[in-house]
PAGU-420176 format. One line per 5 residues: number of its first residue (from 1); their letters; for each residue x, y, z of C-alpha. Coordinates in Angstrom, 1 decimal. Each point is the difference from the previous one (the first is absolute). Layout:
BEGIN
NUM) a) X:Y:Z  ... .
END
This chain:
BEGIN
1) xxxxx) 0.0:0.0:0.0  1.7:3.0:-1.1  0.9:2.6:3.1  -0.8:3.2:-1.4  -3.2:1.4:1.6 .
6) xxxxx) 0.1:3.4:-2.0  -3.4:1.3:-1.4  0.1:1.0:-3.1  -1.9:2.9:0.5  2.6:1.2:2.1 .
11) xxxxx) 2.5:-0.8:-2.5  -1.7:2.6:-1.9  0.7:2.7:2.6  3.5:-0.7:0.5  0.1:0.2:-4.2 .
16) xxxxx) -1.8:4.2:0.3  1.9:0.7:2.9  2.9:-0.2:-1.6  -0.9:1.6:-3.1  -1.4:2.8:1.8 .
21) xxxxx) 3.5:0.4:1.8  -1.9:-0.3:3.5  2.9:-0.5:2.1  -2.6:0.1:3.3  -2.4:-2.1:0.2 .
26) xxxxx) -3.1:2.1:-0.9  -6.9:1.6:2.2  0.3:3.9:-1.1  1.4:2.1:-2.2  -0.1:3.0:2.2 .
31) xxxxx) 0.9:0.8:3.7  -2.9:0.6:2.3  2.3:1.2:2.5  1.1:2.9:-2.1  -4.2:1.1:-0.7 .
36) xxxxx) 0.4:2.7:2.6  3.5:1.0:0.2  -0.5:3.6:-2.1  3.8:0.4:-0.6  0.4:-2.3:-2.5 .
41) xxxxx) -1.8:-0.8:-3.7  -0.2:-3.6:0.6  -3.5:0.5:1.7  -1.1:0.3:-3.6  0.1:-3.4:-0.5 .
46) xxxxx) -2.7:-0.4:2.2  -2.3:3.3:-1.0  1.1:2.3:-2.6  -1.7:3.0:1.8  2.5:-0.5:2.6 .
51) xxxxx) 2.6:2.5:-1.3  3.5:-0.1:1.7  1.5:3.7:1.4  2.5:0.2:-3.0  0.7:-0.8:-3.3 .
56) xxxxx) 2.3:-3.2:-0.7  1.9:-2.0:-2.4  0.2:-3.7:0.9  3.6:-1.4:-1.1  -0.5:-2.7:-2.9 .
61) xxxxx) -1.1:-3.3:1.3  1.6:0.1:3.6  -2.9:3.0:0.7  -2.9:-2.0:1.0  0.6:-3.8:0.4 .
66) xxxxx) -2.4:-2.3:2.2  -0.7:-3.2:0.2  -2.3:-2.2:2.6  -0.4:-3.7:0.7  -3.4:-0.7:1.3 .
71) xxxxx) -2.3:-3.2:1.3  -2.8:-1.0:2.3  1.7:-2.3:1.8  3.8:-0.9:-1.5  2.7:1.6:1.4 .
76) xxxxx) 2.6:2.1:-1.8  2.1:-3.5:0.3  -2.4:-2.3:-1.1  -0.7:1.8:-3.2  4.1:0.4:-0.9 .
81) xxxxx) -0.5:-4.0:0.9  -2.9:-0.7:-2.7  1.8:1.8:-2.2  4.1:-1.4:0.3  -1.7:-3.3:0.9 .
86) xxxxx) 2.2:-0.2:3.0  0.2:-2.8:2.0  -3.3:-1.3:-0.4  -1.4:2.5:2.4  -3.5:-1.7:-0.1 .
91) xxxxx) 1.1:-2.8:2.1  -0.2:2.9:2.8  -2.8:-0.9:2.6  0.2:3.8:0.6  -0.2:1.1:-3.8 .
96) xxxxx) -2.9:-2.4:0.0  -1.7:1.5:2.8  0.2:3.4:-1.3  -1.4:-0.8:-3.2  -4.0:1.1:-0.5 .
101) xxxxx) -2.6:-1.9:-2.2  1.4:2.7:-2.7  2.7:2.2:0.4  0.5:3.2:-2.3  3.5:0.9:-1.0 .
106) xxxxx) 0.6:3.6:-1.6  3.5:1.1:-1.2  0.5:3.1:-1.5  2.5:2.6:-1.1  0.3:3.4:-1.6 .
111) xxxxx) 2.6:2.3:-1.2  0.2:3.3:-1.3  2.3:0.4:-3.1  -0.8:3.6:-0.1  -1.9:2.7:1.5 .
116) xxxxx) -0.4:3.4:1.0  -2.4:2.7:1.9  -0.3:3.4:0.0  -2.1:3.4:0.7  -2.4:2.2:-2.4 .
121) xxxxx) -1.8:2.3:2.2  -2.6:-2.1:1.8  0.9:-2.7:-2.7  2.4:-3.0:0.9  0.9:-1.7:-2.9 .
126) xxxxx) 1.9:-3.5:0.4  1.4:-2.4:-2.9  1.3:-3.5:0.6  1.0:-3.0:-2.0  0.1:-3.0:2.3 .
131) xxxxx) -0.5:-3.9:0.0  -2.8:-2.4:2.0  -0.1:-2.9:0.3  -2.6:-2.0:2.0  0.1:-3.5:1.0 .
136) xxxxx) -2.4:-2.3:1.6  -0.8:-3.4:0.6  -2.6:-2.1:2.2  1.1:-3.3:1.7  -1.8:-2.3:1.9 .
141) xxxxx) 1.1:-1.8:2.9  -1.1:-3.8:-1.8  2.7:0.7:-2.6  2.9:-0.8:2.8  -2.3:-2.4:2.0 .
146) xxxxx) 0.1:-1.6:-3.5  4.2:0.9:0.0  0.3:-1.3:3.7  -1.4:-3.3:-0.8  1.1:-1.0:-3.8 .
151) xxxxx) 3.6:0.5:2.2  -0.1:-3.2:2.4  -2.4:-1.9:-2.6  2.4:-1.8:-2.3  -1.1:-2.9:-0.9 .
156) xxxxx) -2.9:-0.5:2.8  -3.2:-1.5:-1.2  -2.0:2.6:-1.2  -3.4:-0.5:2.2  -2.8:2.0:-0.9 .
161) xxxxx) 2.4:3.1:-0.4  -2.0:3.3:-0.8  1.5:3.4:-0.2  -1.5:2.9:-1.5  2.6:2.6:-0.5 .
166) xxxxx) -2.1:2.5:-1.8  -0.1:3.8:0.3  3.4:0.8:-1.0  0.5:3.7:-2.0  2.8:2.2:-0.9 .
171) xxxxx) -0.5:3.7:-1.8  3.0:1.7:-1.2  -0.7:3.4:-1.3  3.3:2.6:-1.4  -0.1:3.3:-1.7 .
176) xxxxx) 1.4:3.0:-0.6  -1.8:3.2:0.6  1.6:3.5:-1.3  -2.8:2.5:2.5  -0.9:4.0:0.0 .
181) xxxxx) -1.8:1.2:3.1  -1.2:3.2:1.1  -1.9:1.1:3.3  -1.5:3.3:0.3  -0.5:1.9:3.3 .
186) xxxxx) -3.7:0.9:-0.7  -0.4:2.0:3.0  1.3:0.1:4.1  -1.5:-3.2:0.6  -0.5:-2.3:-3.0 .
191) xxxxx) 3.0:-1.2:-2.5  -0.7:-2.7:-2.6  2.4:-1.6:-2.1  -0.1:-2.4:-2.6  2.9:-2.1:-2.1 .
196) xxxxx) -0.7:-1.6:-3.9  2.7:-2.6:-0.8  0.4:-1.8:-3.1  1.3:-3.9:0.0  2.0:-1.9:-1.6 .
201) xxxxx) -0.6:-4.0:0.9  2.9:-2.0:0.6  -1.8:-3.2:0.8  -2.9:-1.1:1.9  -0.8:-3.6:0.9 .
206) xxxxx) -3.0:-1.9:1.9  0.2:-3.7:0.8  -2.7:-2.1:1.7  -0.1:-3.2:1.3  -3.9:-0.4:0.4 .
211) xxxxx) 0.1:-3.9:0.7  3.0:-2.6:0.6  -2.3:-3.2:1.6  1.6:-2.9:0.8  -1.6:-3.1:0.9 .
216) xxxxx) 1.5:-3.5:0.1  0.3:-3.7:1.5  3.0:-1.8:-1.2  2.9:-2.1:0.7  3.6:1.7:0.7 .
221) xxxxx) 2.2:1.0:-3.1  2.0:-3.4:0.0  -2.9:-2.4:0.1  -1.2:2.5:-3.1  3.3:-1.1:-1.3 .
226) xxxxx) 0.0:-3.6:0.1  -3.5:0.5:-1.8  2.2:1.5:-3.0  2.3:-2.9:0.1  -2.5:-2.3:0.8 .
231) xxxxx) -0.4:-3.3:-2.6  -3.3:-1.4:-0.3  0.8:-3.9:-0.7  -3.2:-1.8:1.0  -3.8:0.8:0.7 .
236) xxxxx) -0.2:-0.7:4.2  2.5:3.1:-0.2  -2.5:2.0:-1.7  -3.0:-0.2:3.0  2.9:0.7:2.5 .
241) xxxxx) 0.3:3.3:-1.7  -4.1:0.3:-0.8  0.1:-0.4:4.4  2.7:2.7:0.5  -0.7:2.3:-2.2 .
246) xxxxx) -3.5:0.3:0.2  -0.3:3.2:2.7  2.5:1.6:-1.2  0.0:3.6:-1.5  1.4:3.3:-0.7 .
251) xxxxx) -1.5:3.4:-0.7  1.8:3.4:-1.2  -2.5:3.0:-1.0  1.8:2.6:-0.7  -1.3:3.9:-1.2 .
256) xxxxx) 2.8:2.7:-0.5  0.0:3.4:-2.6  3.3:1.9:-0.5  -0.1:3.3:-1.8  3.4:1.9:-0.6 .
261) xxxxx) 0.2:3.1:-2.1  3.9:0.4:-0.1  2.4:0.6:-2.4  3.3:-2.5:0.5  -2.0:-2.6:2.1 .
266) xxxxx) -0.3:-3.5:-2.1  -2.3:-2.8:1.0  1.9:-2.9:-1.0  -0.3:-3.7:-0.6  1.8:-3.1:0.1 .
271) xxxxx) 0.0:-1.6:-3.3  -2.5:-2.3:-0.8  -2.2:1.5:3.0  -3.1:1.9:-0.6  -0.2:2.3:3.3 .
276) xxxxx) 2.5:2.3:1.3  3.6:-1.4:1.5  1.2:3.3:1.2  -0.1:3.7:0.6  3.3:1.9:-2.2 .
281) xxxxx) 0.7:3.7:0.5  2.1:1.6:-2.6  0.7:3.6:1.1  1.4:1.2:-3.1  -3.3:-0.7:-1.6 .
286) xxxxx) -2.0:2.1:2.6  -1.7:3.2:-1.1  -3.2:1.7:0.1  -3.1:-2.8:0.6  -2.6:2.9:0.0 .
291) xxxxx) -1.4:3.4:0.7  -2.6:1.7:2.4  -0.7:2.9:1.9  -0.5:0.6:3.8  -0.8:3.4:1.9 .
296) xxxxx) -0.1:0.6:3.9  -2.3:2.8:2.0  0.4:1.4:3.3  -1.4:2.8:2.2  1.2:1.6:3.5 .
301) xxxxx) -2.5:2.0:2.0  0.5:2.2:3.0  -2.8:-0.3:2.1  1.4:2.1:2.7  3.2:1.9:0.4 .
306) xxxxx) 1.6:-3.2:1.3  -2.0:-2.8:-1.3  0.3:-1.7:-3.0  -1.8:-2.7:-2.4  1.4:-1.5:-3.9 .
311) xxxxx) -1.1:-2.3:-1.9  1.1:-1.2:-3.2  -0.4:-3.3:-2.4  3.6:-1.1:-1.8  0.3:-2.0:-3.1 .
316) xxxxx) -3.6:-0.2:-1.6  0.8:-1.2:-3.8  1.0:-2.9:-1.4  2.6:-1.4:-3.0  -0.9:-1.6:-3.5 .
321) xxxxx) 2.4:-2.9:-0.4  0.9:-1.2:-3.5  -1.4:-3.0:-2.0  3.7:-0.5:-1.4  1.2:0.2:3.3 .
326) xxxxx) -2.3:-2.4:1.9  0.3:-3.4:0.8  -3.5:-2.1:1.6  0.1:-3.7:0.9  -2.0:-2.0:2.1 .
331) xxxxx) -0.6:-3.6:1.5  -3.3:-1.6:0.3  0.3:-4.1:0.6  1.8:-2.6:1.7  0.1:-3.5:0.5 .
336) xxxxx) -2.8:-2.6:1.4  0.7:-2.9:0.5  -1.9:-2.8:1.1  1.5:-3.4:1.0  -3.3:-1.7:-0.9 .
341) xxxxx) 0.3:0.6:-3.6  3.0:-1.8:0.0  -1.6:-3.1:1.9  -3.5:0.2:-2.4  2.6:-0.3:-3.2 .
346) xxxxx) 1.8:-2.7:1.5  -3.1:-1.3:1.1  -1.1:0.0:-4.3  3.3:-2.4:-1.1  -1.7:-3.1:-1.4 .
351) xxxxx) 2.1:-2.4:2.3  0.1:-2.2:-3.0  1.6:2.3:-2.6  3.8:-0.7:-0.6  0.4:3.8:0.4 .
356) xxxxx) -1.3:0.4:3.1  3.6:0.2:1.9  0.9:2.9:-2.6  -3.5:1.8:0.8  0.9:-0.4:4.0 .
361) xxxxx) 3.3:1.4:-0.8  -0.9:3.1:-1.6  -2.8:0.8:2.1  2.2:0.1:3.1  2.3:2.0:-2.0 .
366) xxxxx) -2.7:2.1:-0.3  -0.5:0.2:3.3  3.2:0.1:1.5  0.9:3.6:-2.7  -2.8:1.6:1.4 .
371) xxxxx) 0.5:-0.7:3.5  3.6:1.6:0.0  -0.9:2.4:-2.3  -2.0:1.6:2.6  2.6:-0.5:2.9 .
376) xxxxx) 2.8:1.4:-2.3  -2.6:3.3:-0.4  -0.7:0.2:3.8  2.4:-1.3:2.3  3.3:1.8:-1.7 .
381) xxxxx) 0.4:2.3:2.6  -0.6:2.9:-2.3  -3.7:0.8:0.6  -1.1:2.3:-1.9  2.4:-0.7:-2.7 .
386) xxxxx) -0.8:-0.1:-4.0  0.2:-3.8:-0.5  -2.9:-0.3:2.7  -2.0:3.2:-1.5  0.7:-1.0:-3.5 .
391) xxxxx) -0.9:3.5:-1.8  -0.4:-0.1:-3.2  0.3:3.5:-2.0  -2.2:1.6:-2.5  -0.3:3.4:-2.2 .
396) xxxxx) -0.9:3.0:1.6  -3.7:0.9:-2.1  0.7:3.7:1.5  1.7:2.5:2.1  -0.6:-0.2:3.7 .
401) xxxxx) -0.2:2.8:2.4  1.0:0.4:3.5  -1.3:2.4:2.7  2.6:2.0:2.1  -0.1:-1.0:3.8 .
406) xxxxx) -1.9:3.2:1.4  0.4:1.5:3.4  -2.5:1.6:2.0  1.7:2.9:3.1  -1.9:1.7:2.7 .
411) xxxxx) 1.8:1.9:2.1  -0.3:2.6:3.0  2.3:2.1:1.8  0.3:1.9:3.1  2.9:3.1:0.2 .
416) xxxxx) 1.6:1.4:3.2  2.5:2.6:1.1  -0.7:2.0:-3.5  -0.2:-3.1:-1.8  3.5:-1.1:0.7 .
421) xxxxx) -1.8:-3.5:1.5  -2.5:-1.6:-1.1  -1.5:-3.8:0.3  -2.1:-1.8:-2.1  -1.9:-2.7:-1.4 .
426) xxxxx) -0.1:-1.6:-3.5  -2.1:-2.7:-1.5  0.7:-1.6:-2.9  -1.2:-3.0:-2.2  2.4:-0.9:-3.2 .
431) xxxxx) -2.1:-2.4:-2.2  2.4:-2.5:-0.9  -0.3:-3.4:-1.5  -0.9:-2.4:1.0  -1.5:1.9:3.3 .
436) xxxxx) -0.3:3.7:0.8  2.3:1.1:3.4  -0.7:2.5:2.5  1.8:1.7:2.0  -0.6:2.3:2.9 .
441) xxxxx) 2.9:2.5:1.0  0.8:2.4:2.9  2.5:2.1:0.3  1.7:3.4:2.0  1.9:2.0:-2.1 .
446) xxxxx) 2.7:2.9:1.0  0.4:2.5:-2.8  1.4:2.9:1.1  2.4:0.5:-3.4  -0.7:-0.5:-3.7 .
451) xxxxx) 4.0:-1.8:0.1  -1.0:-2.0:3.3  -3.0:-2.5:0.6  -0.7:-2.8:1.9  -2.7:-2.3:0.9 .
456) xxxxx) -1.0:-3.0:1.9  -2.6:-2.4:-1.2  -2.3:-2.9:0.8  -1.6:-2.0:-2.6  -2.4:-2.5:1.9 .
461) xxxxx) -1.2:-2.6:-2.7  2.5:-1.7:-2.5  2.6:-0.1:3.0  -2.2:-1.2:2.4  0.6:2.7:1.8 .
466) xxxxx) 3.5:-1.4:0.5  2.1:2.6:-1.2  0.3:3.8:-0.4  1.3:2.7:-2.7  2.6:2.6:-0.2 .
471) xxxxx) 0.6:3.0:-2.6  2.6:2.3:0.2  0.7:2.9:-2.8  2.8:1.6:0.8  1.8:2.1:-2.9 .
476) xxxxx) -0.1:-1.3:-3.1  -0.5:-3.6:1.7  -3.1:-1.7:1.0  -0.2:-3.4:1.1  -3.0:-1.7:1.8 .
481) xxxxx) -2.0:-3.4:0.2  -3.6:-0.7:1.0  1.3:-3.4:1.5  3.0:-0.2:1.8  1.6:-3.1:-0.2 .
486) xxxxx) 0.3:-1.7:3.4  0.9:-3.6:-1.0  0.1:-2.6:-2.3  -4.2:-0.7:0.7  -1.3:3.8:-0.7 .
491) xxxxx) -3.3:-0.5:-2.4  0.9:3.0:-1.3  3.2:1.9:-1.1  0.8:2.8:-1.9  2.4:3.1:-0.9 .
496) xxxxx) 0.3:3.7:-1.8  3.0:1.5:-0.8  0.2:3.3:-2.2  2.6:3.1:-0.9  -1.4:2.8:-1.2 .
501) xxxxx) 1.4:3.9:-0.7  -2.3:2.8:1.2  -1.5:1.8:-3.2  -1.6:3.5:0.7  -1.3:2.5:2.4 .
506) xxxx) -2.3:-0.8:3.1  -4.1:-0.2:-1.3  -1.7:2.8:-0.2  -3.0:0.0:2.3 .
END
């Protein structure tokens, strides 16, 4: 049985991360911690009506990088784990007892290659070419049950085994998006801002695994050998086989879809096979998969002097992926097998006809081929591999399209000392696949200089309420993180580094 647990889907990941240069491992694109710290331009991520005190120019690539690793119930550990495939972390009693009926991975990452902001009168104007990337992927808790025990089964009799290892989904989404924004200061109390970005697709994938059922009584892999080697040399043979193999039998249902809309990614096969072998990436074949648009809104209201509410809704638009640039296959079948069709053929042989040996024979071959055909697709060891899902590819009729992951931000703030304090509360809910997060966010914030900010956070929900953030600008630097990383089992981890130049005068009020 081969030793290599790793799922493929994973093996997917590992394939954009690198392409996408992510040297952290990467649930936002955005730092919540930042949404109220009015020093520094990053808060526009969040709301573009949230204008920074100055003008900036962010320097190329290393202005604005983040990247998060987020889950329900894995640790920071366990995901590295899933994805190296080291040391067959599922054998843990304590990974297994974290795990949830479903658990919800998000990975995500974002740069900005270039970008800028500056001051018009009441008018901030911002530009900004940057790349996203979103990641996510849903896995249930049966699929390493299924792992645990397919370990220590070797060549046991299979009794009555069932496993149902459905529910499995990965969504890989990665653009770039080239962004003008401008917010206008409409009067003392209400600012609204709104940013229109054009996209270019680099590649967008969605792969399900609706159904992988297994179902079977049989004997161990060697008995299922000596059936292959078996020679059938007289009839009293034959009804010691019609008694044995009567209640055997063996079931695989199996429902998957793949749909990939990347330039450079191949879905190969093995010649003389009809489904897909493997998953190549070619990166000098990448280029641009597709197009869209996407726009973001946001307000900020003063209710009184010191108290104030902003909403705003980020990344409502969508991309148009390419017919030339798609890929679609899909798996619908299996195997069932039934050991009593064997014994009612057998059971047919006219006893008297001098081929009856030879019909014996090939029967049981029969037999024997399809019983390790469906051990050699279940118990390799590689679950959720392609020999077991057996996708078989066909022409894209059309172009697909793809729908941003939009975000949803409330927020409310209270000021003290002349504003130079201030704490606060944020909500948020980024719709990503294959389940929307929340978050929920409090924070104090000292502000008493444009060049110096810091702020303290607590996020409540995808942390467990296990952790707590930091931002600090401070000159042209500002680093923060929503999660602080305390430990190899933090649910969620992330971190925001940025240089930027001050561009501009002060805003006019």
């Amino acid at each position: 049985m081969a030793t290599n647990k790793l799922l493929c889907s994973f093996r997917i990941i590992g394939v954009f991360s690198i392409m996408l240069v992510c040297a952290l491992s990467a649930n936002a694109q955005f730092l919540r911690t930042s949404y109220f710290m009015e020093g520094t331009h990053y808060r526009q991520q969040l709301n573009p009506a949230l204008t920074p005190t100055k003008g900036y120019f962010n320097l190329p690539v290393i202005g604005a990088v983040n990247a998060t690793v987020g889950s329900t119930s894995l640790g920071y550990q366990d995901i590295i784990d899933i994805i190296d495939d080291g040391d067959d972390f599922y054998k843990s009693t304590d990974f297994m007892n974290r795990l949830k009926d479903n658990n919800k991975l998000n990975v995500n990452f974002s740069t900005e290659i270039l970008s800028a902001g500056w001051y018009k009168g009441k008018n901030f104007w911002s530009f900004n070419i940057g790349l996203r990337t979103d990641i996510g992927a849903n896995l249930t808790k049966s699929i390493f049950t299924f792992l645990n025990e397919m370990d220590g089964f070797e060549d046991k009799t299979w009794e009555n085994q069932k496993y149902n290892i459905g529910g499995q989904q990965l969504n890989i989404n990665a653009y770039t998006e080239i962004g003008l924004g401008l917010s206008r200061q409409i009067n003392n109390r209400l600012t609204v801002g709104a940013r229109v970005k054009a996209l270019l697709g680099i590649g967008n994938m969605e792969l399900k695994i609706n159904n992988a059922y297994m179902n079977a009584v049989l004997p161990g892999e060697s008995r299922i050998a000596e059936f292959e080697r078996m020679q059938i040399t007289n009839l009293a043979q034959i009804e010691d086989l019609k008694n044995e193999i009567g209640n055997y039998k063996a079931e695989l249902a199996v429902g998957a879809t793949l749909e990939s809309s990347f330039k450079g990614l191949n879905l190969t096969q093995e010649p003389g096979q009809d489904y897909i072998s493997d998953i190549e990436f070619e990166a000098k074949d990448m280029g641009i998969a597709g197009y869209g648009f996407g726009i973001d809104l946001g307000a900020s209201y003063k209710i009184l002097d010191n108290l104030t509410v902003s909403a705003s809704i980020l990344d409502l638009g969508f991309i148009t992926w390419s017919k030339g640039s798609t890929q679609i296959a899909s798996a619908n079948g299996g195997i069932d097998m039934k050991g009593q069709t064997y014994v009612d053929q057998l059971s047919a042989i006219n006893p008297a006809d001098p081929d009856a040996l030879a019909q014996a024979q090939a029967i049981i071959n029969g037999f024997s081929n399809e019983a390790m055909d469906y051990l050699n697709r279940v118990s390799n060891g590689d679950v959720l591999d392609y020999e077991m899902l057996q996708l078989r590819t066909e022409d894209a009729a059309k172009s697909r399209k793809s729908r941003l992951a939009s975000t949803l931000v409330l927020g409310a703030e209270y000021g003290f000392f002349n504003n130079k304090l201030a704490v606060g509360g944020l909500y948020t809910t980024r719709f990503v696949q294959p389940k929307a997060m929340t978050e929920l966010t409090f924070s104090a914030n000292y502000r008493p200089k444009s060049w110096f900010n810091v702020a303290l956070s607590y996020s409540v929900i995808q942390s467990a309420g296990k952790s707590f953030g930091l931002g600090l600008k401070l000159g042209p630097l500002f680093v923060g993180t929503d999660y602080m990383f305390l430990g190899k089992n933090s649910n969620s981890v992330n971190g925001f580094v940025g240089v930027s130049i001050p561009l501009g005068g002060r805003k006019v009020n």
